[in-house]
C-alpha positions, 0 to 999 in steps of 0.5 A: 373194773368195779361196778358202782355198788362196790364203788359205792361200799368201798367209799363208805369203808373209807370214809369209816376208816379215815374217821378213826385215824387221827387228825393230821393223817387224816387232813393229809390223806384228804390232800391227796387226789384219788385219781393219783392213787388210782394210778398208783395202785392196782387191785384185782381179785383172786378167785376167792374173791381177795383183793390184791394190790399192785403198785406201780413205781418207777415205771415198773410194776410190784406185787405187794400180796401173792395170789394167796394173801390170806396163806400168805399173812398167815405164814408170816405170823406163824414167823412172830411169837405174838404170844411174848411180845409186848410192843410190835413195830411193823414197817410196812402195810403190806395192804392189811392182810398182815394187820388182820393177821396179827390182830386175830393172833396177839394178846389184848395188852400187845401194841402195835405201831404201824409204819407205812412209808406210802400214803398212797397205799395206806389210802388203797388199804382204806378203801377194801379192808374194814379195820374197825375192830383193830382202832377199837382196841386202841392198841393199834397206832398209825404213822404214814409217810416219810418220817417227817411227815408224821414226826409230831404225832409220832413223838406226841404219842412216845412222850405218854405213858405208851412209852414205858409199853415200848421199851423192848419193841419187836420189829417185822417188816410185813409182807410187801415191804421190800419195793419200800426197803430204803424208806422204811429203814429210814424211818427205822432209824429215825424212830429209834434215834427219837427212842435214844433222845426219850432215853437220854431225858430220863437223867443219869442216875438218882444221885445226879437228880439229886445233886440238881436238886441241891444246886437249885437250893443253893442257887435260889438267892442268885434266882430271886435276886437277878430277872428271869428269862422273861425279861428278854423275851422277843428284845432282839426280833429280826437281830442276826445271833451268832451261836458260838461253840468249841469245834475245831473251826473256830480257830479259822473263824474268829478273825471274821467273827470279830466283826460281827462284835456290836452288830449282831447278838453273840451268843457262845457256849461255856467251853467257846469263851476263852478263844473269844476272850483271848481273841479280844471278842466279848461275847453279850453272853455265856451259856452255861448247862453243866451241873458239875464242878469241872464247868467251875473249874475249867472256865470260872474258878479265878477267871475275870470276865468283862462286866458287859459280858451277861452269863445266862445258866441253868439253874443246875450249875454248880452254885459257885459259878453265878457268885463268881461272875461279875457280870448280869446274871439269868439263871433258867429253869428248864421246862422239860424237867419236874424238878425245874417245873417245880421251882419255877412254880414257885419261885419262878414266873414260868419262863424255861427252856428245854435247854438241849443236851449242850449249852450249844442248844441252850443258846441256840434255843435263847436266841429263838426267845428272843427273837433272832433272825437268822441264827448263825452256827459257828464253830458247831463242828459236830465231827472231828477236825481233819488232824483229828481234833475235837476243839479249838486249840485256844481253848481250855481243852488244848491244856495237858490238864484236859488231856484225858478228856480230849482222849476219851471222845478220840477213842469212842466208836466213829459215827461217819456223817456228811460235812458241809462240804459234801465229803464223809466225815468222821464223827462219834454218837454223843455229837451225832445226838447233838447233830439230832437234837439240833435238827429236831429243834430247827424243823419245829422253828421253820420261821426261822432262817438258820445258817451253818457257817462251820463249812468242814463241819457235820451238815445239819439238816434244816440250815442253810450254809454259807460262808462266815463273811458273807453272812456278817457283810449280809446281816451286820449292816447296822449297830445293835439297837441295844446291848444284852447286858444293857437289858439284864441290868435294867429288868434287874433294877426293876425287881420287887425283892419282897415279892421275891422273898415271899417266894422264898417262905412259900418254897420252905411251905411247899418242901414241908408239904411234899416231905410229908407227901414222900414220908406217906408214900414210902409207907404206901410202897412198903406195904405194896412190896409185902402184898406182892409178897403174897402174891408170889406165893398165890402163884404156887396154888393150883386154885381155879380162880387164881388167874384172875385174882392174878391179873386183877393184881398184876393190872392194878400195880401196873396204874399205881407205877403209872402214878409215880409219873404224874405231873403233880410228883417229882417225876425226875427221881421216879423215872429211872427206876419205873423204866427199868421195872417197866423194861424187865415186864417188857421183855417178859412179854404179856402176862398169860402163860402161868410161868409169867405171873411169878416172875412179873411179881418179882418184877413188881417186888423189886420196883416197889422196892426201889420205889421205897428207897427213893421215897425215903431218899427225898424225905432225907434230902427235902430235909437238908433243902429246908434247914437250908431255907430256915437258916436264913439263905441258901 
């Protein structure tokens, strides 16, 4: 048992350690009683006088540390080549020797993000091992818990430039870990699902930016002539929305849906709405997230839809959709996306929305602005249908034309996930994303109450199920207090359209601006790439001095990409080409060794190469978009 002058040392330890974590960890390490840690965790020395800890857990006890913890954590790094790593995820505390080990060994630039699954633990660890000198390397990270208790910090963290440093991570599982096995898997697999959804936010490619780009320009007389998303901000409070999508069970749930028409907002994704339409449902909205002219061609070109049905789109979407829609019009910017950002600024009032990875989620996410509850999911199958089907059998899909589409989700890798109804169901990668990116927008709305009728389908964690009948009958009581449609029109009658066209001028003004900027910046990079020329052939000296001239260089071209991402540039088209440079340094591992430096300024070459070309792609095409402002429209 301790004496209380150690007693007393190890509370100032603590207390010392709990300052330089961050706040929520900290607020949530002060939630717990140190009477439950104590009986959770034993510690005792070791003749040299290390302590060692044993954790209780299901009635039995664990050694986290041998008898010989030092040898031990040493042995364990002698097993990681800390000297090529950039970025280490380590699962597990295993109670701060390992820590102390790979914070003796690993180069000044290695990150290192720590997972512990126990709070308990990480609380003990606090108490005997002094980790000032690891927080004041501001290399380190910490993330206890079940992944969802430290989501937000975790996905906070991974949204600034510690990203591109994490590209091509290293994992290790610390000494101690097993008794912890199945959580730490747990967490490894959600961080690296969050890693995917990160991925998928870079875009597709320079040419897909581009042609977003160019839609929004095309778009801009539909933007400044119909209300923005504001206009519907918090009109439906407390009003049941039905989020509509294409799966397999639509086709059993439509009889039942019709009696929700007029009682509660129906909201359907852009593939849902000829099964409605067929079915005599007219939805209050359509959503519409796709850039490409297959959305046009599938579900708008010769297509007549009802005037009371309101079409709300990205302002990406192929522009001769909105022209084509008889209906009340929203296009959205998103908010997430320097390109939207852009635009919105100035032609927009700074309404947006993430809009997901599917006008599903775009839906989803317009009925929480506008105040819905509860959410109701329908048809959102996220998984085969039990004949194998990938969508309802009234919609375009069914058609020989889509053929080749239903064919190529059949053939992909099959994901198994849990149904609704508690069996495994076979499902693929892109629905599983969607499955995520729901769940991920769900737990940052928990005042909302979200229920997931499609009872075959993939559950989706954070939704209550229940049966599409008993969910209307519950909800549906009484008539909407107005319609959609009815609330477009009006905010659109109300427009200011000279303040609407002076936004036109400034657009023109700001593309003039930013074509200038871009022209600079290519000359800028150009002259970058020859000065990494230089060094290139520095890297073959013998000079004494050439390893810190090296380094100077190699630290300075690392800010200047960082640069490319600042929120006052047009990040969407930098992106791409940063992450893959940043990727290729990543893999290469921390400059040092002298076989590095040739190597990591080829690497630098190569980016500011691909820096220039993207420059002078935007002076090209911010050129087209201003002689389409000139010319009088879009």
């Amino acid at each position: 048992m301790a004496n209380r002058a150690d007693e007393k040392e190890q509370d100032d330890l603590y207390s010392k350690n709990l300052a330089f974590l961050h706040e929520p960890l900290q607020r949530r390490i002060r939630q717990i009683e140190p009477e439950e840690v104590r009986r959770r965790v034993e510690i005792v020395r070791t003749r040299e006088g290390h302590p060692v800890c044993r954790y209780k857990r299901a009635g039995t006890t664990v050694r986290i540390n041998s008898t010989d913890p030092v040898g031990q954590a040493e042995a364990w790094g002698d097993q990681i080549p800390l000297e090529e790593i950039g970025a280490l995820f380590v699962y597990g505390c295993g109670f701060g020797y390992p820590l102390l080990e790979i914070a003796k060994r690993k180069p000044p630039e290695t990150v290192v993000l720590l997972f512990e699954p126990d709070i308990y633990l990480f609380i003990a660890m606090l108490r005997h091992f002094d980790l000032e000198p690891l927080f004041r390397t501001q290399k380190f990270a910490f993330f206890v818990g079940s992944y969802e208790d430290f989501a937000q910090e975790f996905e906070r963290l991974l949204s600034t430039d510690v990203f591109h440093g994490c590209t091509a991570p290293s994992i290790a599982f610390a000494p101690g870990s097993r008794p912890f096995k199945k959580e730490c898997l747990h967490i490894h697999e959600r961080v690296f699902e969050f890693f995917m959804l990160q991925l998928e936010k870079l875009g597709n490619d320079h040419y897909d930016s581009l042609l977003g780009f160019h839609h929004i320009v095309d778009n801009l007389d539909e933007v400044l002539k119909n209300p923005y998303l504001s206009c519907i901000k918090d009109q439906f409070k407390n009003v049941p929305a039905f989020i509509v999508a294409n799966g397999p069970s639509l086709d059993k749930a439509i009889a039942e849906l019709r009696k929700a028409k007029g009682k509660g907002l129906i909201l359907c994704s852009e593939s849902a709405i000829t099964p409605l339409v067929k079915n005599q449902i007219v939805p209050d909205a359509v959503f519409v997230s796709e850039r490409s002219e297959r959305s046009f061609r599938r579900h708008f070109d010769n297509k007549r839809y009802p005037e009371e049905l309101a079409l709300i789109g990205l302002a990406v979407i192929d522009p001769r959709i909105f022209p084509a829609f008889a209906g009340p019009k929203i296009p959205v910017f998103r908010d997430s996306e320097s390109n939207s950002t852009f635009f919105n600024q100035i032609v927009g009032d700074g309404s947006a929305l993430f809009g997901g990875k599917s006008s599903a989620h775009f839906a989803f996410e317009a009925a929480l602005y506008m105040g819905a509850d509860p959410i109701v999911l329908v048809g959102q199958d996220l998984a085969y249908g039990p004949d194998g089907s990938t969508h309802s059998k009234q919609s375009v899909y069914a058609e020989a034309a889509q053929k080749d589409v239903v064919q190529k989700l059949q053939s992909l890798p099959a994901v198994y996930v849990e149904s609704n109804d508690g069996r495994l169901i076979r499902s693929n990668l892109i629905w599983h994303q969607f499955k995520i990116m729901f769940e991920e927008m769900i737990a940052r709305n928990p005042q909302t109450t979200v229920i997931n009728t499609t009872e075959a389908g993939a559950a989706i964690k954070g939704t209550r199920r229940g049966k599409l009948a008993s969910v209307i009958e519950t909800h549906c009581a009484s008539p909407l207090p107005r319609r959609l449609h009815e609330v477009i029109n009006d905010n659109r009658k109300a427009l200011d359209m000279k303040d609407r066209n002076r936004k036109r001028e400034r657009l023109r003004a700001e593309l003039e601006k930013y074509r200038a900027i871009y022209h600079a910046l290519g000359l800028w990079t150009e002259r970058r790439k020859r000065a990494c020329e230089r060094l290139l052939d520095r890297c073959e000296t013998a000079d004494a001095g050439i390893e810190r001239e090296l380094r100077e260089a190699y630290e300075s071209n690392l800010r200047d990409f960082i640069r490319f991402l600042s929120p006052h540039m047009h990040i969407l088209y930098f992106q791409q080409v940063i992450m893959a440079g940043f990727y290729k340094m990543n893999v290469l591992g921390p400059p040092g060794a002298p076989w590095k430096w040739s190597k990591l300024f080829l690497v630098h070459h190569e980016l500011f190469d691909h820096l220039t070309v993207v420059c002078q792609s935007l002076v090209r095409n911010i050129g087209i978009a201003i002689g389409k402002l000139s010319s009088g429209g879009s």
